[in-house]
N, C-alpha and C positions, 0 to 999 in steps of 0.2 A: 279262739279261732273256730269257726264253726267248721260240719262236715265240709260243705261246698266248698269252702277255701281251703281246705284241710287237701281236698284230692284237687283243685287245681292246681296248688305248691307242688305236687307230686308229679303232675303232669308236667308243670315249668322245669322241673329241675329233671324228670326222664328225657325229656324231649332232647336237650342237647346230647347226651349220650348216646341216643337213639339215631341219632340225625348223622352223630361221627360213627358209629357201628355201621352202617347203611353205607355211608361214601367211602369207609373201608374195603367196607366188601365188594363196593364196584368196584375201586381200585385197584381191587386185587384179582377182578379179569370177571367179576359175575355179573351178567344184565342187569339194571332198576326193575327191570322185571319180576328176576329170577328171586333178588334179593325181599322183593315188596310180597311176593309168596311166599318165600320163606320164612320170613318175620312172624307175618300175618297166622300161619302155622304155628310159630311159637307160641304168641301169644294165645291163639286158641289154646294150645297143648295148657298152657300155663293157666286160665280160664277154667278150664277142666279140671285140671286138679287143685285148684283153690276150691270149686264147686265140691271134690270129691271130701276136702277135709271139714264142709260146710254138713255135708250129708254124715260123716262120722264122728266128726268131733261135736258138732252139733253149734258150729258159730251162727250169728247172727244171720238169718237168710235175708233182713232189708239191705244187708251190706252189701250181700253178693247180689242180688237184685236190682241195685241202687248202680251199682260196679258194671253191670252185665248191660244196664241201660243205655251208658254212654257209649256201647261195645257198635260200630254202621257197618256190615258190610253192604 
């Protein structure tokens, strides 16, 4: 399995979860809005500290590069 397939399987298989986590939290009274900010915040936060263990642990920086690429706001 190369990278590229490697992180779209990863994508496939977050996506549903991500998709029921979101229409949870509408459901449970938060704007698409509210929720698409605060996701979006996580994911940043999460971004961040994968970068911070990239800068001390000293992982692969094409990963996080490669990672951070497909990141649109």
């Amino acid at each position: 399995m190369t990278i590229d397939n490697n992180r779209q399987d990863c994508r496939q298989t977050l996506a549903a979860a991500f998709k029921a986590l979101s229409d949870d939290a509408v459901k449970a009274g938060w704007s698409e809005c509210d929720v698409a900010l605060a996701l979006a915040e996580l994911a940043e936060a999460h971004v961040a500290e994968v970068g911070a263990k990239v800068i001390v642990e000293g992982f692969n920086q094409s990963q996080l590069y490669a990672a951070s690429a497909r990141l649109k706001f």
